[in-house]
N, C-alpha and C positions, 0 to 999 in steps of 0.2 A: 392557573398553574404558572406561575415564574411572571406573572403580569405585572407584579410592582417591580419586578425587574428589566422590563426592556422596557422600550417608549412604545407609546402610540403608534407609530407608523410600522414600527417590524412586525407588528399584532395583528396587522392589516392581511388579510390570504385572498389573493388579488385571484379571485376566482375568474374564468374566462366567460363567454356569454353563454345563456342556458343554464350555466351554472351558480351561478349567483349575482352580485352587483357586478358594474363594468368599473374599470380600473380608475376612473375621474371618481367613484363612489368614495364618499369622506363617512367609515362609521367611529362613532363615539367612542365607541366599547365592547369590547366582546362579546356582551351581554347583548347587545341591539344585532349583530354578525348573527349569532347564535339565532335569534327572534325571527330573522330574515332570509335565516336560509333554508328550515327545514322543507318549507312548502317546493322550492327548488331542487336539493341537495337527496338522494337518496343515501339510504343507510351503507350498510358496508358494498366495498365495491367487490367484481367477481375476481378470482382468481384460476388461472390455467396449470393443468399439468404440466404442459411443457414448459411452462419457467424454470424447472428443474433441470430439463435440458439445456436452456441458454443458459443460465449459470454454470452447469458444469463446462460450457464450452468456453466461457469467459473464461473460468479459473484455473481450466489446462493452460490456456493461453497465458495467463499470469505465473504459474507454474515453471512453466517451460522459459520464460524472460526471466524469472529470479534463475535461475538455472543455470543459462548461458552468460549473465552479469557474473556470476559466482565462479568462474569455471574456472581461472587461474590461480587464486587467492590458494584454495588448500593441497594446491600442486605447484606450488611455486619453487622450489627448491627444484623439481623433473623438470618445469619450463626454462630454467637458467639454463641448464644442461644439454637440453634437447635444442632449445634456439636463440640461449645468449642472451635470454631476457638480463636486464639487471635490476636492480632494488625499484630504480626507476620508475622502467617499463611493466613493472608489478601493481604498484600504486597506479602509475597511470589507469591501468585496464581496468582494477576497480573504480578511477574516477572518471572513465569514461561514462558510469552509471550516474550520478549525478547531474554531468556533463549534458549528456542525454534530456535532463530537466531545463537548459535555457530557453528553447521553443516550445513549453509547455502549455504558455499563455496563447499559442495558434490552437493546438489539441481542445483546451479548454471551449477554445472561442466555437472549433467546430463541434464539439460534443454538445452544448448547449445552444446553436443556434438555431434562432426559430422563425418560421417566416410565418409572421400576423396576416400577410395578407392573404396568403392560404386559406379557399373556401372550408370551411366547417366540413364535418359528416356527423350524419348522425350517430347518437349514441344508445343502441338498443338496450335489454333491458339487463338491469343492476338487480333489479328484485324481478319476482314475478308478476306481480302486480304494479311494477312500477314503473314508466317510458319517460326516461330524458332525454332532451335532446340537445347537444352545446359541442363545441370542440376539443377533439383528444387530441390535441396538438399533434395529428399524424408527420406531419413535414418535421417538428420539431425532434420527435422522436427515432425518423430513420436516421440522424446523424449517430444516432448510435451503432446503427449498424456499420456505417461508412468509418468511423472513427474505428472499431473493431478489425475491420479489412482492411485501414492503411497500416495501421500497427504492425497486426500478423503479417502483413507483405514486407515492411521495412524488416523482419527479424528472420524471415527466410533470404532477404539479401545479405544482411547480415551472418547468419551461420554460414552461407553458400559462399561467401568472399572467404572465410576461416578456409575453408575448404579447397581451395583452389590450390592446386600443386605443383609447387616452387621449390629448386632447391637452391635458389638463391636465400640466404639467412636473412638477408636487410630485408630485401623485397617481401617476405614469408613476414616478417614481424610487423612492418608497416600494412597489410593485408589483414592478420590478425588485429592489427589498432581499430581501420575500417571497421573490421565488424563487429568488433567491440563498440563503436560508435553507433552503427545503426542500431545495431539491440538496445543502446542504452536510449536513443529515443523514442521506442517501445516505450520506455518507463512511465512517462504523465498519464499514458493510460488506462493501463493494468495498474496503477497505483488509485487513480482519482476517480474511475468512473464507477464502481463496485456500490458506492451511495445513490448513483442515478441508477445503477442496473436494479436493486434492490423496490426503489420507488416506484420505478417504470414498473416492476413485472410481481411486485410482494407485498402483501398485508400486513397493516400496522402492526401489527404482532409476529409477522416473519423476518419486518425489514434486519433488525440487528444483526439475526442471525445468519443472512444473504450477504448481508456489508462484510459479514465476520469469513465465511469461508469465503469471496469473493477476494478480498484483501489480503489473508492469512495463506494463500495457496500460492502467493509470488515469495511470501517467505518461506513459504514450506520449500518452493523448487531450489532455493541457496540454500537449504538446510542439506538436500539431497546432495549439488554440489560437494558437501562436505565428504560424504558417504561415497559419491558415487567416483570422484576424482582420487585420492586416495588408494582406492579398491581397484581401481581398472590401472592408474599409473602408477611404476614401482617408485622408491625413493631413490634416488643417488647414491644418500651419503651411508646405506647403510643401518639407518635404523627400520626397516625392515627384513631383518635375518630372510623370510621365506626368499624373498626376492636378489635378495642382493647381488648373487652370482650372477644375474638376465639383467643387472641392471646399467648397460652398456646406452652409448648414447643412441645409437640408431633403433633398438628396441624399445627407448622411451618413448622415442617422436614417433615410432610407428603405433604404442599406446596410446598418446595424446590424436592423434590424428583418427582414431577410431571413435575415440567421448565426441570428436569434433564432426563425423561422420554422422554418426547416432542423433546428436541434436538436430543438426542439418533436417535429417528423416522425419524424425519427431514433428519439428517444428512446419516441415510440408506436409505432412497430415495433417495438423492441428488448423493449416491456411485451408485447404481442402473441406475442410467439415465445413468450418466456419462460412466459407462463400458458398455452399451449396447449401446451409439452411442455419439462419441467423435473424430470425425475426429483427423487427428493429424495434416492435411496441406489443404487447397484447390486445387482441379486441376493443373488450373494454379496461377502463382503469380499475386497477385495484381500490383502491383509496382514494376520498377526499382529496389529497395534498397532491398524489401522481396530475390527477384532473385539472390541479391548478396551473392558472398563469404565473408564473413567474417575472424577478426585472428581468431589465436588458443587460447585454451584458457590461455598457460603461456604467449604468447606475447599479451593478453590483459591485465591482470594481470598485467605486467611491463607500459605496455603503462598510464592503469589507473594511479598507482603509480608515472608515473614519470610526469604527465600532472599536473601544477601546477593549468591551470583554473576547471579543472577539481574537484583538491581534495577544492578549494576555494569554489567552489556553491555547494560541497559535506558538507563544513562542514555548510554552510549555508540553506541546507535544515536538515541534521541529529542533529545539536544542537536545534531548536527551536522544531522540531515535534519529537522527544526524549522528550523533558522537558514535552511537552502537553501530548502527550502520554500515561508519567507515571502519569500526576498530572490528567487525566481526569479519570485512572482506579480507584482513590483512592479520586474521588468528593465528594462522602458522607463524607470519613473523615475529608476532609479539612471544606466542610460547616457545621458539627457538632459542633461545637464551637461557629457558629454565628449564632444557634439555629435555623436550617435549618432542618426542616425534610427528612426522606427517597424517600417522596414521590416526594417533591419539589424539592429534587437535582436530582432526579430522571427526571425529565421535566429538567430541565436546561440541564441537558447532553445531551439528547435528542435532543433537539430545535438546541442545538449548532452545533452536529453532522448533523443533518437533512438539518441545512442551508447551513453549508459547502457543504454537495454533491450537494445539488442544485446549489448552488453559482459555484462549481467547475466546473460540467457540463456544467454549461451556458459558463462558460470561454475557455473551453478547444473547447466548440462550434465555442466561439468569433473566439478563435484562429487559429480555421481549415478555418476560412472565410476570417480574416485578417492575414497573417504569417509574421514571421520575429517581432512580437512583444514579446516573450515571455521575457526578459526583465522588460517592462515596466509593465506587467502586476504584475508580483512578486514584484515589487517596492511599484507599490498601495496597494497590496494586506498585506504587510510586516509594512508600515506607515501605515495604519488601526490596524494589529495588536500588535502593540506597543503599540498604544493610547490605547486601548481596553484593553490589559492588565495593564496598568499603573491604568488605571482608577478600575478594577478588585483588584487589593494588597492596593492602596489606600483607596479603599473603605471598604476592611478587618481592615484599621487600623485605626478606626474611634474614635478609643479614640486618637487617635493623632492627623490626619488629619479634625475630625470632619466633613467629608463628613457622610450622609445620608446612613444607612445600613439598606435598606430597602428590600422586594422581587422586584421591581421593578428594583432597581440598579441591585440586581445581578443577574436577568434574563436578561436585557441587555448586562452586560458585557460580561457574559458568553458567550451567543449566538453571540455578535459579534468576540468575542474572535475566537471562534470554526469555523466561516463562514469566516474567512482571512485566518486562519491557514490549515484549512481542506481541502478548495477551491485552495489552493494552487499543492497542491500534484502531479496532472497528470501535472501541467505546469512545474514541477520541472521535473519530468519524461520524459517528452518532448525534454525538454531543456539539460538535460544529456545526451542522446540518440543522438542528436543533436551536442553537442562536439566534443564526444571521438567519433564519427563514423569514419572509420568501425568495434568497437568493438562490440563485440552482446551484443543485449538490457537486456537478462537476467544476465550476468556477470556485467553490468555496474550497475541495478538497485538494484542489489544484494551485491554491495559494498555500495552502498548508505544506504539503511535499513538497513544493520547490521551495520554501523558507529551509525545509529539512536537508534536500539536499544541496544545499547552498552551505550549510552549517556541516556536512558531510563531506563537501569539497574542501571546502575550507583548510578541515582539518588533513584531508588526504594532500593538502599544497603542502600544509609544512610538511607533510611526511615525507615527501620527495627529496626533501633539505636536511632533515633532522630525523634519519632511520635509524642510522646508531645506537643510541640510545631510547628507549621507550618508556620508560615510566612515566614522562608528563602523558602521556595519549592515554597510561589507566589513571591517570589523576583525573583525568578529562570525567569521562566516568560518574563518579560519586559528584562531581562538582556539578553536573549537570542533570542527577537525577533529582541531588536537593533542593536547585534553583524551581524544577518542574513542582516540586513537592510545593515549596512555598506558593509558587502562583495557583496552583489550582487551589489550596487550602483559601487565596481567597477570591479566587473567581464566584462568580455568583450567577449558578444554574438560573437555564427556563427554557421549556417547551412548547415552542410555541406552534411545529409543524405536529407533534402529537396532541395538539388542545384542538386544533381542525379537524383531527381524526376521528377524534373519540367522541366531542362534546357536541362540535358543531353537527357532524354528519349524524348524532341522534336526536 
């Protein structure tokens, strides 16, 4: 499967000892891998119930960081008013999230780092009748849990610095930047590790769909943002009639400062759970691939680098979900010109975000059922978002195109916009993983996001400069779903951590 498409050496599943050959092992071919390991390798590996609990505690955790990223963008009209933010300091806070991604490459290094010289344990039994005995990389694998608890601690400093009560205005916004800043270096890991968490703790046939809610629950928490900011903060200017008369400036700040309370809360529960029980690995491994060795991490680093399918579907997921990214932190701006209320762009983000994880999940489901498509599915998924977006900047330029700029049109657009783009994600993650194997899934996924949000920054710089006007930022848009379209039309798939799974390990 995809063998005439990588080389020799990515083919290679550098199994640890007990497990298979040792990593100096030169095999020919698949075929010989295959020949050589079953007497070794048992069949499927076991899985625990409680993965279902460290997953859902990872993706509160991912949850609640999209959440607090998001929290000014669909309230940004009550933040000018309550504390002087300006266009600025708006963009800033959403590019604090990006921002947040230059130290990503520390996160990566610690999530995947592994000490070889770490005595073995044994490994009890896979089957009933079966006793291996080799290393489950235990050392390698608590950095998971450590990389989980420095995160959730930087996002409780961060909401808790939002919270500090100043009624100096300079001092209160530089305070909120703060922890704008710490939340956003949450980001590398509730973005990248969702593929390790899946490995570590889920069966070849779960992984997709672990990657998919594990991933899809930090967008779903900026979706909530939409919903949730909105609803608790009144508008200023008036386009919410229920509100308008309360809507004086000391009862906004005492609304914003309540959203600001509440996550605070949230997010020290969610540190709470997590240090009082957060395995870092299961017993045994699930899978073939969890059990393997893995590179190091300079020789993944060069390998990513020098894999040209690789940096191809890298730049074909990080251009397009960089542009949306920045343009969905900053929706209220963009729909304020087509006299769009807070509340109504509010719903449209929402809806958008909300479809995608469903939409994602359902695929990343599809995918654990039918494999070897991931492909065709980003194909579909990519021709939807073109159309979607085209029809989206078309429909903004309605004194030219004379298309219908209606609520209707742009609840459509939007939300199909958001359910191609978002739904996309864990297949994109999947499909990475799936490459460059055997590089570990957090270095690989963590090169990916930071291209993205570098490409997300990018875009939020000029936005600091060139707010005024917005139409080039939905031209961005269509221009960068078509580029994606073409590079995957000719990326050329292979599976090489699902051909360990299935073929080797039978």
């Amino acid at each position: 499967m995809g063998s005439r498409w990588s080389s020799e050496e990515e083919r290679q599943p550098l199994l640890g000892p007990g497990l298979g050959p040792g990593l100096g092992a030169s095999w020919r071919s698949r075929e010989a891998a295959a020949a050589a390991l079953p007497a070794a390798v048992p069949g499927p590996g076991r899985v625990y119930g409680r993965r279902w609990l460290v997953l859902l505690l990872f993706s509160l955790l991912a949850f609640v960081q999209g959440l607090v990223w998001n929290t000014w963008g669909p309230i940004q009209n009550s933040a000018r008013q309550a504390y002087g933010f300006s266009s600025w300091d708006i963009a800033l806070l959403v590019l604090w999230g990006p921002i947040g991604f230059l130290p990503c490459f520390a996160f990566m290094w610690l999530l995947d780092k592994r000490d070889d010289s770490s005595p073995g344990r044994a490994i009890g039994k896979l089957r009933s009748d079966t006793l291996v005995s080799g290393r489950w990389c235990s050392a390698a694998l608590k950095c998971l849990r450590i990389t989980v608890l420095l995160t959730s601690f930087l996002m409780v400093l961060g909401t808790g610095l939002r919270c500090i009560p100043i009624s100096d205005l300079i001092l209160k916004r530089r305070l909120i930047h703060g922890g704008q800043m710490l939340n956003g270096l949450a980001g590398p890991t509730v973005m990248n590790a969702a593929p390790f968490l899946s490995t570590t703790w889920f069966s070849a046939d779960e992984r997709a769909t672990a990657t998919a809610i594990a991933s899809m629950l930090s967008y779903l928490g900026g979706a909530c943002a939409f919903l949730v900011g909105p609803l608790v903060v009144p508008a200023p200017n008036g386009t919410s009639p229920l509100l308008a008369a309360e809507s004086s400036r000391a009862h906004i700040k005492d609304r914003i400062e309540a959203v600001l309370y509440a996550e605070f809360g949230v997010v020290c529960l969610i540190f709470s759970a997590t240090l009082a029980y957060f395995p870092p690995r299961p017993p045994l491994p699930p899978s073939v691939a969890a059990a393997s060795q893995r590179l190091s991490y300079r020789r993944s680093v060069c390998r990513l680098l020098s894999n040209f399918r690789f940096l191809m579907i890298a730049l074909a997921y990080a251009i397009p979900l960089g542009v949306f990214a920045g343009w969905s932190g900053v929706l209220d701006l963009i729909l304020t010109p087509a006299h769009v209320s807070q509340v109504d762009a509010g719903w449209i983000g929402f809806w958008s975000i909300v479809g995608g994880c469903v939409v994602g999940i359902a695929m990343a489901r599809f995918a654990d059922f039918i494999r070897g498509m991931l492909k065709l599915i980003l194909l579909l998924l990519f021709s939807g978002a073109t159309l979607s977006s085209t029809w989206f900047t078309l429909t903004c330029l309605n004194s030219i195109t004379h298309l219908p700029l209606t609520t209707v049109t742009l609840y459509a657009s939007c939300i199909l916009l958001g359910v191609f783009l978002n739904s996309s994600v864990p297949i994109f993650f999947e499909l990475f993983v799936e490459t460059v194997y055997p590089v570990p899934e957090g270095i690989t996924c963590g090169v990916v996001t930071f291209l993205s949000n570098m490409f997300m920054g990018v875009l939020l710089f000029f936005l600091t400069f060139y707010h005024t006007e917005l139409s080039w930022f939905n031209w961005c848009l269509p221009g960068s779903c078509l580029l994606s379209l073409l590079l995957i039309l000719c990326f050329r798939e292979s599976y090489d951590r699902l051909y360990l799974d299935v073929v080797v390990s039978v």
